[in-house]
N, C-alpha and C positions, 0 to 999 in steps of 0.2 A: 679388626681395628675398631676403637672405641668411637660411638656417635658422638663428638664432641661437641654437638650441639645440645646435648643432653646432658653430656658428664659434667659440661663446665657449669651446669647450677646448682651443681651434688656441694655444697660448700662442707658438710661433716663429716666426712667416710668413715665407716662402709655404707654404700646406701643399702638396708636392709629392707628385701621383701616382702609386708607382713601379712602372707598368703598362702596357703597350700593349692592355688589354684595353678594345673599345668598350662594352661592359655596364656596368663599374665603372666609366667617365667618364660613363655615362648618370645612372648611379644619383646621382652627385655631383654632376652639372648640375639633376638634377630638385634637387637641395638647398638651389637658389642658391647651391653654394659657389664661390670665386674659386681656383683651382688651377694650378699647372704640370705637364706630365705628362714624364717622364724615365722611360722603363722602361730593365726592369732588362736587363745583363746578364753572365746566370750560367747554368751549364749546368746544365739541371733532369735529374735522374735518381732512379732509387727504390734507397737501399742495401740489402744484405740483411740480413733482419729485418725491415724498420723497419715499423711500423704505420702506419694511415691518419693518424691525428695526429698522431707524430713529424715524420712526410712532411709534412706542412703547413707545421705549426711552423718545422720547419727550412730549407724553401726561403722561407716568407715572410719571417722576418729573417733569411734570405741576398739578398733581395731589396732591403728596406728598407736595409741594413748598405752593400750598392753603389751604392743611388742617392746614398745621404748622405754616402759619401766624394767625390762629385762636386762637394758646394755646401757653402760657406762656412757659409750661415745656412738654417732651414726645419724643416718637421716631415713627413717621409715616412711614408706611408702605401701600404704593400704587400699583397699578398694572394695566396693560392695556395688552389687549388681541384679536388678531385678526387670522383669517381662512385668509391665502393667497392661490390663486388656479388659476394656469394659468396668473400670474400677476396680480391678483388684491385682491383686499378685499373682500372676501363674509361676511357682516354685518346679520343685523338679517332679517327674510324675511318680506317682506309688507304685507305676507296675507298666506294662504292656499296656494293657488296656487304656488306663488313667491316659498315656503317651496318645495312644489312637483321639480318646476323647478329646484331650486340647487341639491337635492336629484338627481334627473334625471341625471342632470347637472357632478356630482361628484362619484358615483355612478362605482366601480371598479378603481377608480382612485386615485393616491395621491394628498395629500395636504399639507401643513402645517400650523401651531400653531406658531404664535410669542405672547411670551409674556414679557413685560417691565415689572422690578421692580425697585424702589425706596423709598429709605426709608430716609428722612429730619428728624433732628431734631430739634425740635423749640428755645432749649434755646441759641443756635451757628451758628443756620441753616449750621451746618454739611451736607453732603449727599454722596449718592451713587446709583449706576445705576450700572444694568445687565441685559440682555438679553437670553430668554433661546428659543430653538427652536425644537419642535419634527415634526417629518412626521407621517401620518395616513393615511392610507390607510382605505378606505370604501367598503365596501363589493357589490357587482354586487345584487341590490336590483330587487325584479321584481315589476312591476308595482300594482300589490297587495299590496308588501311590504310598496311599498313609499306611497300607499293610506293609510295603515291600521297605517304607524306611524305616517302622518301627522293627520290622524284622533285624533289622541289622544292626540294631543296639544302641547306635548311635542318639536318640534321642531319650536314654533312659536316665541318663545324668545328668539333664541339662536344662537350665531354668527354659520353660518355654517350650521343652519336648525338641530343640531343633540346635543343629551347631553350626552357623553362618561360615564358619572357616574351612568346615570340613564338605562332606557329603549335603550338608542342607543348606549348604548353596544353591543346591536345586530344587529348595520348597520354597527361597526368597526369590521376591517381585521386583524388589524393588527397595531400597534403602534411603533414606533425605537424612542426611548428616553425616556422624563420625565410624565409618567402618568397623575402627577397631573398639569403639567402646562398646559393638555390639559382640565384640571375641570376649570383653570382659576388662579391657584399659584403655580407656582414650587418651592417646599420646601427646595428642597439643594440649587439652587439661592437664596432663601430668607438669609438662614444663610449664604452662601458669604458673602453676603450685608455686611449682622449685623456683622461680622465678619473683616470685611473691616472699618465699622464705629467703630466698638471697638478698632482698631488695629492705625486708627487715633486719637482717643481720647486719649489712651495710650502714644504716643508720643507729644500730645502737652502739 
């Protein structure tokens, strides 16, 4: 059954996924909702200057902005997500080791989660942008630890070296905020959005 507390601010169908990430189709399917998925692409880089939010901001409606010049009709729904830790981006690791080093690296310490959303849609090129942000704390790993998760693969693709949903729920301490925006979609942001893009459709 469809989340109809969700569906009903889908106002262009199809609402279109603009992501190749499987967390964020997870997150959508656990919703009931009915989707397309078209990721995006554009070349993600970090300019100089720009803060963790701008960076979000600005790749997620570069994201939403590509997939909706694709399709005639729909409502895209984008997202960009980064591990900030000491001032910078921790991306995904180069290798095993890289994995251990951030582990090492973060490891009893906080951090945080920024992730952009944006949702374009194609037949107005309508849009909307929001920002949602948690802190995570990681748990004081001992050197067993960091060997035995990076052994398992699980943090070799994953901004951050760690996957909250999965198996590295047992390197997390502790979380202050949105759950799922540390899987990759924060869900009451998303309905903002659409909620926002319904609330200008109505008025024009």
């Amino acid at each position: 059954m469809s989340c109809s507390l969700v569906s009903r601010l889908i106002r262009e169908t199809p609402l279109i996924l603009g992501s190749g990430s499987p967390r964020r189709e997870r997150i959508l399917r656990d919703l009931g909702l009915d989707f397309l998925i078209d990721a995006p692409r554009i070349k993600e880089s970090v300019l100089p200057g720009e803060g963790p939010r701008e960076h979000v901001l600005r790749l997620a409606l570069a994201k939403a902005r590509d997939v909706a010049a694709r399709h005639e009709r729909g409502t895209v729904l984008a997202a960009d997500t980064i591990v900030w830790f000491d001032g910078r981006i921790l991306g995904k690791p180069g290798g095993p080791e890289d994995a251990r080093r951030v582990l090492r690296e973060t490891r009893g310490r906080w951090h945080e989660v920024y992730t952009g959303v944006a949702s374009a849609r194609a037949s107005d090129g309508a849009e909307a942008t929001g920002c949602e942000v948690t802190r995570v704390l990681m748990r004081d790993l001992s050197e067993e630890e960091v060997d035995l998760y990076v052994e398992s693969g699980e943090p070799l693709d994953k901004a951050g070296s760690y996957a909250i949903q999965d198996c590295g729920s047992a390197v997390v301490t502790r979380v202050e905020g949105c759950f799922y925006n540390v899987v990759g979609l924060p869900v009451v942001r998303v309905c903002e959005i659409l909620e926002r893009m319904e609330r200008a459709a109505a008025r024009s």
